[in-house]
Backbone as a printed PyTorch tensor [residue, N CA C, xyz], in Angstrom:
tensor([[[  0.8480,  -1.1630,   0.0000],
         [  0.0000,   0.0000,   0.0000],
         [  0.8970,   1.2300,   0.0000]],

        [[  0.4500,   2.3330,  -1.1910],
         [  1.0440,   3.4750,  -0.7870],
         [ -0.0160,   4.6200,  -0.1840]],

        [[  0.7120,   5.6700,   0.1730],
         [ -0.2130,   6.5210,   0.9110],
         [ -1.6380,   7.1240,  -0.3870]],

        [[ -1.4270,   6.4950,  -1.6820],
         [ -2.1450,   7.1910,  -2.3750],
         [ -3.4120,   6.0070,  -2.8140]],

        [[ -2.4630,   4.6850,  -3.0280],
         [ -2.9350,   3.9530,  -3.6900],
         [ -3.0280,   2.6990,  -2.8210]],

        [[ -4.0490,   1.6350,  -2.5120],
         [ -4.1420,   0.2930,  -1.6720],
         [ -4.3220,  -0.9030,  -2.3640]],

        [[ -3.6110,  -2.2030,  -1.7880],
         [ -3.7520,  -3.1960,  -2.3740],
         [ -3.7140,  -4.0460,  -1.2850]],

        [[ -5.2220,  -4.8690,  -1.0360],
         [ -5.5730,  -5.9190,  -0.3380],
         [ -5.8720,  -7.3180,  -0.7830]],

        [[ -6.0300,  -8.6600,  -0.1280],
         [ -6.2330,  -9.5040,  -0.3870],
         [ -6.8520, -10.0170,   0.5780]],

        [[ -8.1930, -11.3560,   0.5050],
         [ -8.5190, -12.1180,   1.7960],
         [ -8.8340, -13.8140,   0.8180]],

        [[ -8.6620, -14.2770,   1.7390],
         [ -9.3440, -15.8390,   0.7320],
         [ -9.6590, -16.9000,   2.6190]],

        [[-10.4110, -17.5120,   2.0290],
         [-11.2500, -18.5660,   2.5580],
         [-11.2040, -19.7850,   1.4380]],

        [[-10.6800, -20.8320,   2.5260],
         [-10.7110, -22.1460,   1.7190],
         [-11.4900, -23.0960,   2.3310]],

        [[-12.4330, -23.9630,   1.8410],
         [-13.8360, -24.0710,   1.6120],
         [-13.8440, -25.7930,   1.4190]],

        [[-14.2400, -26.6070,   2.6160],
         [-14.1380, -27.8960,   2.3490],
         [-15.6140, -28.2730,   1.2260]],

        [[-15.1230, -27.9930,  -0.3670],
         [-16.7710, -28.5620,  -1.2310],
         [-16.1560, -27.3910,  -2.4180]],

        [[-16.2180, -28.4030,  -3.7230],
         [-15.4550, -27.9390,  -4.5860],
         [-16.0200, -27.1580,  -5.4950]],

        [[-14.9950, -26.3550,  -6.0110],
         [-15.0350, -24.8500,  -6.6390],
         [-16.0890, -24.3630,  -6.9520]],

        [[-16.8370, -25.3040,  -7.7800],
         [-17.9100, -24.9410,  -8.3620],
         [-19.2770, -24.3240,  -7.5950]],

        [[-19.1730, -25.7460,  -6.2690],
         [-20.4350, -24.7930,  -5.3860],
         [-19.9020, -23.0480,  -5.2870]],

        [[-18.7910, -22.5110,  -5.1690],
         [-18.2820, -21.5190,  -4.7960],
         [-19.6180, -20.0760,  -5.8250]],

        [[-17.8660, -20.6790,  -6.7780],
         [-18.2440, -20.0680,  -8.1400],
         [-19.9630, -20.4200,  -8.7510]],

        [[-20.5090, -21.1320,  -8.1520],
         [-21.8860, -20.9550,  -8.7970],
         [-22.4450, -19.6260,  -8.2140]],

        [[-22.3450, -19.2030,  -7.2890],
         [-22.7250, -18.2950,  -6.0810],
         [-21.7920, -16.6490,  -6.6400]],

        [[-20.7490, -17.0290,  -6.4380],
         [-20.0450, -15.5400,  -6.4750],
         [-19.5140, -15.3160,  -7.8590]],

        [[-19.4060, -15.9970,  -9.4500],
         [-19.3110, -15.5140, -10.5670],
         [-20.4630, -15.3510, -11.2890]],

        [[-21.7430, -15.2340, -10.1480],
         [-23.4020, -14.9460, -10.5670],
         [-23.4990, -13.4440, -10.0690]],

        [[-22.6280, -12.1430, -11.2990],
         [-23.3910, -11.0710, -10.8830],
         [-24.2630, -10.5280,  -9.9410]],

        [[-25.3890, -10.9630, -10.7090],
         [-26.7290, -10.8820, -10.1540],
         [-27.1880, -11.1890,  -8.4780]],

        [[-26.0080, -12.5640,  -8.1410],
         [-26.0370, -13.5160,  -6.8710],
         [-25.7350, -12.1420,  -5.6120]],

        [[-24.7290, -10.8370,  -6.0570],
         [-24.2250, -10.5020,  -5.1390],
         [-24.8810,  -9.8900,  -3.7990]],

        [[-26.0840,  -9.8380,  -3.8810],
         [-26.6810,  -9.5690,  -2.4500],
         [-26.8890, -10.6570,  -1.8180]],

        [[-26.8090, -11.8430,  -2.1390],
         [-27.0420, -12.6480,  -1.7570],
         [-25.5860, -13.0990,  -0.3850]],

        [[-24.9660, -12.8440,  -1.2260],
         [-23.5360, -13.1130,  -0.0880],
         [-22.7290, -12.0300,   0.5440]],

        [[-23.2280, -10.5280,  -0.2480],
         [-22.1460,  -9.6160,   0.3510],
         [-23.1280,  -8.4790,   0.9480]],

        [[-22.9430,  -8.6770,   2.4580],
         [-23.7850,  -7.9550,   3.6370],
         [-23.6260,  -6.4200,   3.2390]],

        [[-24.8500,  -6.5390,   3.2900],
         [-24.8790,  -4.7450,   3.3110],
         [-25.0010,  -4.0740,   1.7300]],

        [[-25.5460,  -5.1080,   0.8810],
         [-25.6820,  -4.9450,  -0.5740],
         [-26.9870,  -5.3620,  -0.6700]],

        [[-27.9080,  -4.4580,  -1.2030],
         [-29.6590,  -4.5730,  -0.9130],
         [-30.2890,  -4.6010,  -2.1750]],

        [[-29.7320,  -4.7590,  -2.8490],
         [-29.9190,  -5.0570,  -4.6180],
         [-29.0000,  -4.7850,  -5.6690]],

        [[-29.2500,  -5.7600,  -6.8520],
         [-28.2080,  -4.8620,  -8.2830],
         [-29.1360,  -4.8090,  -8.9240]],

        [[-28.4980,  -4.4290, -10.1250],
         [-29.3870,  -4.6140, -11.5840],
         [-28.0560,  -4.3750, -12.5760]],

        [[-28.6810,  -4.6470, -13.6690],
         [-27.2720,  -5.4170, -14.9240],
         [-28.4330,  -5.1240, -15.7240]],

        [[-26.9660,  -4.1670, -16.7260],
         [-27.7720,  -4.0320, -18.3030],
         [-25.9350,  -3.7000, -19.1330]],

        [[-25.9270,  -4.9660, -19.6290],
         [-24.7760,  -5.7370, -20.2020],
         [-23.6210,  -5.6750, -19.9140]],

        [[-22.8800,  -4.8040, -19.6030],
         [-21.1810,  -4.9670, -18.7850],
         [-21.8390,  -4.0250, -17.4060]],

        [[-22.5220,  -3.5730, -17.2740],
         [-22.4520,  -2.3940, -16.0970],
         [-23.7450,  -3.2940, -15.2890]],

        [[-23.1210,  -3.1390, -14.1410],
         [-23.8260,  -3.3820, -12.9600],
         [-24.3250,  -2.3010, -12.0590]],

        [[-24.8130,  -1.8770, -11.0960],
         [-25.2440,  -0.8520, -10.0820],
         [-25.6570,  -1.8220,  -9.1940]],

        [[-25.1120,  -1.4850,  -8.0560],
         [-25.1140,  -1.7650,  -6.5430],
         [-26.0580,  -0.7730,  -5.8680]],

        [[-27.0560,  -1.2630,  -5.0220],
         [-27.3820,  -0.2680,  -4.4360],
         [-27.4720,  -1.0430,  -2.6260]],

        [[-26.7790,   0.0050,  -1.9500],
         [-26.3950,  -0.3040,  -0.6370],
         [-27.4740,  -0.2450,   0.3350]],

        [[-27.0470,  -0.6610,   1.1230],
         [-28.0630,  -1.1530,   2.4580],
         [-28.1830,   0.5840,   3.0290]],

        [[-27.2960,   1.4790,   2.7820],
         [-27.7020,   3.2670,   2.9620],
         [-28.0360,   4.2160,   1.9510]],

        [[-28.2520,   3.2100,   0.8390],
         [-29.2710,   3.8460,  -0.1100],
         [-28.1360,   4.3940,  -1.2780]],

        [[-27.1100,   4.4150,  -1.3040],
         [-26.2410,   4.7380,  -1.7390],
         [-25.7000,   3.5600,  -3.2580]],

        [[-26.6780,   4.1850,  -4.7140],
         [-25.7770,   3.3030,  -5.1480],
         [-24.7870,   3.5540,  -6.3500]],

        [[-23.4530,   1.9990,  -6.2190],
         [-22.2460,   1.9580,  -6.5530],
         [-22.0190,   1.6230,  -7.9690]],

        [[-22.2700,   2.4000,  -9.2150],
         [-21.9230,   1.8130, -11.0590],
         [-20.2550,   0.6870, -10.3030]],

        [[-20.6230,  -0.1130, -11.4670],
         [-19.9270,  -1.2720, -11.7340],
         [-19.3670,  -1.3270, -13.1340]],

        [[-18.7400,  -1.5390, -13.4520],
         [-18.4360,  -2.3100, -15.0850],
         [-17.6530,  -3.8270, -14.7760]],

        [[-18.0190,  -4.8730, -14.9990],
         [-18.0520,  -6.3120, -14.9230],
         [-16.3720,  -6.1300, -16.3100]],

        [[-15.6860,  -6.8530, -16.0470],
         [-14.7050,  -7.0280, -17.0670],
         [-14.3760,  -8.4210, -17.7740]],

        [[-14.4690,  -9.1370, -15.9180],
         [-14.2670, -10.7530, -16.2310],
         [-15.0190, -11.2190, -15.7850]],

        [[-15.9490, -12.2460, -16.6260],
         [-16.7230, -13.4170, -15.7740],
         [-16.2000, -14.8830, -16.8320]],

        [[-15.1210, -15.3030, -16.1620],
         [-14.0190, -16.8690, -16.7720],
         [-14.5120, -17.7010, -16.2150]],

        [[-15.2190, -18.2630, -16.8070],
         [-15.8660, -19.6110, -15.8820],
         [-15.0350, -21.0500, -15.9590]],

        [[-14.2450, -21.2170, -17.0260],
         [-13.2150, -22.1130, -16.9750],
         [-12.1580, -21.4300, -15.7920]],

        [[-11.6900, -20.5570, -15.6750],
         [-10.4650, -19.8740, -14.4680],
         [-11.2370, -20.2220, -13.0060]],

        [[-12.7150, -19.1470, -13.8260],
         [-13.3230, -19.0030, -12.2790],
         [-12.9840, -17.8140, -11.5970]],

        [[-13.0140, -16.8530, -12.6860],
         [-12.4950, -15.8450, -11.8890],
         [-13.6950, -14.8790, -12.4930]],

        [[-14.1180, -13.6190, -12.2200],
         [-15.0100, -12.0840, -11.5380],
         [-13.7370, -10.8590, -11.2740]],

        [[-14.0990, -10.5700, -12.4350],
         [-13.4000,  -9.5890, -11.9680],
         [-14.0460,  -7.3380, -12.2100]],

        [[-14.0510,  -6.4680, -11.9410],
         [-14.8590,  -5.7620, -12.1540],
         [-14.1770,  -4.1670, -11.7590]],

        [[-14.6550,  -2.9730, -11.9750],
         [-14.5080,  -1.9440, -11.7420],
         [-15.3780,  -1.1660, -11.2720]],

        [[-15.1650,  -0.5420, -10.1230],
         [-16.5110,   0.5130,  -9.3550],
         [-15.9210,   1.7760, -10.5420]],

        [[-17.0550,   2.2080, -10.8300],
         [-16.7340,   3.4710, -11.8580],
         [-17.3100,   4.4350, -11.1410]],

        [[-17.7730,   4.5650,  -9.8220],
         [-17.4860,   6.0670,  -9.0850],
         [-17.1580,   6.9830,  -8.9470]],

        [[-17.6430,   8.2590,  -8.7180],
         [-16.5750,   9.0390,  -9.0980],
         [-15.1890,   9.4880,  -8.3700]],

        [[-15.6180,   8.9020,  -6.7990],
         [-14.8740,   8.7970,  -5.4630],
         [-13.4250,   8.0420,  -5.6220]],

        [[-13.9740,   7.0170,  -6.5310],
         [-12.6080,   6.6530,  -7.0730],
         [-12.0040,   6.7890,  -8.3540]],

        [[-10.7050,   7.0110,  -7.6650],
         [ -9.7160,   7.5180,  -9.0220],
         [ -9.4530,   6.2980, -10.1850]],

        [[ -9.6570,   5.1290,  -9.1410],
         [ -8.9860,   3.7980, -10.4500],
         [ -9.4630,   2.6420,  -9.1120]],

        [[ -9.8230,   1.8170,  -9.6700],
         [-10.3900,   0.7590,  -9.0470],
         [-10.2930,  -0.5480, -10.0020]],

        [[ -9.9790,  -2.3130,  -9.0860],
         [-10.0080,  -3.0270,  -9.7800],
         [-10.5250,  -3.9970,  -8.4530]],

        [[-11.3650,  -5.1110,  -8.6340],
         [-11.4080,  -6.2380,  -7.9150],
         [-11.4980,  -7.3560,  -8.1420]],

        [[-10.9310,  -8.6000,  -7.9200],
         [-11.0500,  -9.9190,  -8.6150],
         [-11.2690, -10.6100,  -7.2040]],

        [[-12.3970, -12.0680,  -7.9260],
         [-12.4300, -13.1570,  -7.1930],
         [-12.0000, -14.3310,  -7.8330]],

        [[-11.3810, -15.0680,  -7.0470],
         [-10.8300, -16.2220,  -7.8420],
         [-11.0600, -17.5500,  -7.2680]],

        [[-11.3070, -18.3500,  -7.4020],
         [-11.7860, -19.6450,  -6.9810],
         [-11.1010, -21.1110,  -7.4190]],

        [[-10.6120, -21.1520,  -6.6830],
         [ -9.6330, -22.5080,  -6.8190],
         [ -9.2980, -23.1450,  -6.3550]],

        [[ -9.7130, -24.5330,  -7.4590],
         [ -9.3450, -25.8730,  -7.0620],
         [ -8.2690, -26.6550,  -6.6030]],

        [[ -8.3530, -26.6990,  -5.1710],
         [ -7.1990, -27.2290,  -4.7960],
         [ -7.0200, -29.1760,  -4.9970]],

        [[ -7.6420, -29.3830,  -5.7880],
         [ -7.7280, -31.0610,  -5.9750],
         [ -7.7270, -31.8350,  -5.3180]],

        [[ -8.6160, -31.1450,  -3.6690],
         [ -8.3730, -32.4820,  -2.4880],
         [ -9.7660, -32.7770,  -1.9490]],

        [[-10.5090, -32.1370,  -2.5420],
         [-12.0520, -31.5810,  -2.2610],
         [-12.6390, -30.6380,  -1.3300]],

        [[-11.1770, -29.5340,  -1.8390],
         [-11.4580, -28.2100,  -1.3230],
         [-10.8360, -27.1540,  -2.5830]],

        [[-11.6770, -26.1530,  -2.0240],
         [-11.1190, -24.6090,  -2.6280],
         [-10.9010, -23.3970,  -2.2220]],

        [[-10.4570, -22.6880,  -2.6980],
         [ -9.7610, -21.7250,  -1.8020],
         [-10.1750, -20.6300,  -3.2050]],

        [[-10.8310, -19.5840,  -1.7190],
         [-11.8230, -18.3390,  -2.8300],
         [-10.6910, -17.2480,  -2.2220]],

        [[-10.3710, -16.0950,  -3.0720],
         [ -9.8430, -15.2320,  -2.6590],
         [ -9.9910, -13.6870,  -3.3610]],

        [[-10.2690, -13.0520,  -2.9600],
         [-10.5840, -11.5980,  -3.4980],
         [ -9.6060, -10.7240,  -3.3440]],

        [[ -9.5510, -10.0010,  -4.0400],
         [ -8.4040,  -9.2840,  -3.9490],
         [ -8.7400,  -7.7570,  -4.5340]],

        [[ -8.4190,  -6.3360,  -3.6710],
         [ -8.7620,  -5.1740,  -4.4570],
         [ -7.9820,  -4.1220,  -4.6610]],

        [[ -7.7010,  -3.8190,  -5.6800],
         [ -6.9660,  -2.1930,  -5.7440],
         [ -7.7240,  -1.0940,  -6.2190]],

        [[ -7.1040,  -0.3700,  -5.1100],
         [ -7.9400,   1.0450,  -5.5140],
         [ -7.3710,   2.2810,  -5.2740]],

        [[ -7.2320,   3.4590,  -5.6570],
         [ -7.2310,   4.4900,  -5.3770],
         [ -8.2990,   5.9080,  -4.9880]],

        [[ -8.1300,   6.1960,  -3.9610],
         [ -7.4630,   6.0670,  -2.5020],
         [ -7.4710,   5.0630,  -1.5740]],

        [[ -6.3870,   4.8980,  -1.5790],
         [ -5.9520,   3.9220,  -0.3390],
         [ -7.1610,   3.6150,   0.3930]],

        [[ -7.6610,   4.6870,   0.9670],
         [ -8.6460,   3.8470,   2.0110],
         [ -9.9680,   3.2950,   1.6400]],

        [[-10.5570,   3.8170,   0.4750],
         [-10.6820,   3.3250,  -0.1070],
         [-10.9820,   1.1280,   0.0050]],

        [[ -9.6050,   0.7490,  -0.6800],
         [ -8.9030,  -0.2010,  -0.7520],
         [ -9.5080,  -0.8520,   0.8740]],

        [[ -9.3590,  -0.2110,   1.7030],
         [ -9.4450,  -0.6060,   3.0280],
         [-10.8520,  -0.6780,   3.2240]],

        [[-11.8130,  -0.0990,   2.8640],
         [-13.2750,  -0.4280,   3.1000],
         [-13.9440,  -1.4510,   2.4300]],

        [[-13.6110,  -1.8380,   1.1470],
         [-13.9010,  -2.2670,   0.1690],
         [-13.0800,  -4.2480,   0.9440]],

        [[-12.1520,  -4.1370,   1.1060],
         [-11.2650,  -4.8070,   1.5710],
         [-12.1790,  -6.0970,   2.7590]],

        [[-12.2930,  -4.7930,   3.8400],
         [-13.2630,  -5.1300,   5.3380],
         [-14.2670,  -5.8740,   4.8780]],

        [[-15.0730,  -5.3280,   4.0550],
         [-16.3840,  -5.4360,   3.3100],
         [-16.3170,  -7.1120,   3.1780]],

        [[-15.2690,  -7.5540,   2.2260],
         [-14.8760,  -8.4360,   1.2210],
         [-14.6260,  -9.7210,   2.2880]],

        [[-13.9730,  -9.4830,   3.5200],
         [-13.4260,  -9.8730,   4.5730],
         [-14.7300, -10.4790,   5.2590]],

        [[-15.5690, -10.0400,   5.2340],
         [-16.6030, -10.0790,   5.8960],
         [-17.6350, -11.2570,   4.9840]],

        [[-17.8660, -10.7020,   3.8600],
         [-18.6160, -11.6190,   3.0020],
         [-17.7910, -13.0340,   2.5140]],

        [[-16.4430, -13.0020,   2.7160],
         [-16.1580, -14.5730,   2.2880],
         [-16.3350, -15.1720,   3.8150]],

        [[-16.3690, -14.5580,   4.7710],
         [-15.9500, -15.3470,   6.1700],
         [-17.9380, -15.6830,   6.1400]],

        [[-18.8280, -15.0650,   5.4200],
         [-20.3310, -15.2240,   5.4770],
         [-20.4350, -17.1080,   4.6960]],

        [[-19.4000, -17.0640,   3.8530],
         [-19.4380, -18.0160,   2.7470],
         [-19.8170, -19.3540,   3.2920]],

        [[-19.1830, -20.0260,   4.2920],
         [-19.1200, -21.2690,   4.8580],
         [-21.1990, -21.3320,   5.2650]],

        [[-21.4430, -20.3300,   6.0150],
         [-22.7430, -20.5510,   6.6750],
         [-23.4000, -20.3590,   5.5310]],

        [[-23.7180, -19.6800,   4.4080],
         [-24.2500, -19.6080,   3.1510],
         [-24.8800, -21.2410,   2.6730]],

        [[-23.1130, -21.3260,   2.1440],
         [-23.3310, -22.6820,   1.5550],
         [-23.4570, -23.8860,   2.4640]],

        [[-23.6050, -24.0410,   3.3580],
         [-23.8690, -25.3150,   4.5460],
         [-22.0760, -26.2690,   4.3260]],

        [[-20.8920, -25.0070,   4.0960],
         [-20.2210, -26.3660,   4.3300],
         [-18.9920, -25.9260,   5.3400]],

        [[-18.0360, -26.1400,   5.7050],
         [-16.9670, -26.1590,   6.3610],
         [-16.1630, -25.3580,   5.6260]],

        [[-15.4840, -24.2400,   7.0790],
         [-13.8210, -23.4970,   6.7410],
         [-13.1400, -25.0980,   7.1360]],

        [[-12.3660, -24.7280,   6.1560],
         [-10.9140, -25.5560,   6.3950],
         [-10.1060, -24.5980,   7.1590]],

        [[ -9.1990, -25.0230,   8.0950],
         [ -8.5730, -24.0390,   9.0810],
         [ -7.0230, -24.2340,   8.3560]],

        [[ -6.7800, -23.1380,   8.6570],
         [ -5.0170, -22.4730,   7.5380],
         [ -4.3190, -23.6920,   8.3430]],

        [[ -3.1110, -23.9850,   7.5790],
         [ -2.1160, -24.6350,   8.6670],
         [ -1.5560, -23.8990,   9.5900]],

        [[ -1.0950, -24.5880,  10.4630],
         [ -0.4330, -24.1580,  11.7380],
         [  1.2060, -24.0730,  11.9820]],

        [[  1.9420, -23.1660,  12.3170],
         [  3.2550, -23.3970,  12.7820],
         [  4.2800, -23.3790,  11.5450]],

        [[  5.1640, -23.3280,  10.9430],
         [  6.3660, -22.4300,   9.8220],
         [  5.7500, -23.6740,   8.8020]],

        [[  5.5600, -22.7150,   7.6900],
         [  6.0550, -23.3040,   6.5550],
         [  7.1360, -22.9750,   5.9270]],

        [[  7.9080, -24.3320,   5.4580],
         [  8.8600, -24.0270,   4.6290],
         [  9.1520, -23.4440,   3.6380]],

        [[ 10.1450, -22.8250,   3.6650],
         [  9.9880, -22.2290,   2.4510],
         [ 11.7000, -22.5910,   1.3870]],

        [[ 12.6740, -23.6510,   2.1380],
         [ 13.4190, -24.0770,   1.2810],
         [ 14.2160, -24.8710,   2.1400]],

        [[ 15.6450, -25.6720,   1.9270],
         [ 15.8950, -26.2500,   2.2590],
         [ 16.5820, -25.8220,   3.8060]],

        [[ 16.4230, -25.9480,   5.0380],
         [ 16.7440, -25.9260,   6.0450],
         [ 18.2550, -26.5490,   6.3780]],

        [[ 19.4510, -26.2330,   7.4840],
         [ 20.6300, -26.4010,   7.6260],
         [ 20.5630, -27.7840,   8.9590]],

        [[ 21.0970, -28.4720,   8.5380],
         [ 21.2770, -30.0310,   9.6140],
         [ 22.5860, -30.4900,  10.0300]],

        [[ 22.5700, -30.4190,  11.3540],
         [ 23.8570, -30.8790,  11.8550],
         [ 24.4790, -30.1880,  12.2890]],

        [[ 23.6210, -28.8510,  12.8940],
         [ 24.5330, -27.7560,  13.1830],
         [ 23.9130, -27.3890,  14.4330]]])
């Protein structure tokens, strides 16, 4: 993050594969459904409008919807913001789990940080949504190369 510009990430990995995910969150239309505090859209062909739980609503332009990737990706065209990008990505980890992760840049920074919270909030909603299990992160160092022995 710079003082002008923010870049966040959150992901939740999800025992029940990709697809339940991505049926849910690369469905436009789906997004009140999972992201609190979003009280309707409407879609008329790349542009979306959000309208918020304070009445307040957010133009969209949709960029990516990859349903082979599995990825959503989109732009708030606000005027509050200077440049905005957000992606969700959904992936198969081949064990019969997946791991969803959103990720946003924006300018202004804080911005980045509300949008972020928001995002934070609606994947951690995800598990009770879909009736299935967080998988819990691992625990304690991962490696990250070969370690020194005998010393």
């Amino acid at each position: 993050m710079t003082a002008r510009r923010g870049s966040m990430r959150h992901a939740v990995r999800l025992a029940c594969p990709p697809d339940t995910v991505w049926d849910l969150v690369g469905a436009p239309e789906r997004l009140p459904e999972w992201w609190e505090g979003i009280e309707a859209c409407t879609i008329e062909g790349d542009e979306r409008t959000i309208q918020t739980r304070s009445g307040l609503p957010m133009p969209e332009r949709m960029l990516t919807i990859d349903h082979n990737l599995r990825r959503f990706q989109y732009r708030i065209t606000a005027p509050l913001f200077v440049e905005h990008l957000s992606t969700i990505d959904v992936h198969d980890l081949h064990d019969g789990t997946c791991l969803t992760v959103y990720s946003v840049d924006a300018e202004p920074a804080v911005l980045a940080l509300v949008i972020s919270g928001a995002a934070r909030a609606a994947l951690d909603h995800l598990p009770l949504l879909l009736g299935v299990d967080r998988v819990p992160a691992p625990t304690g160092p991962t490696p990250t190369g070969p370690t020194p022995t005998g010393q």
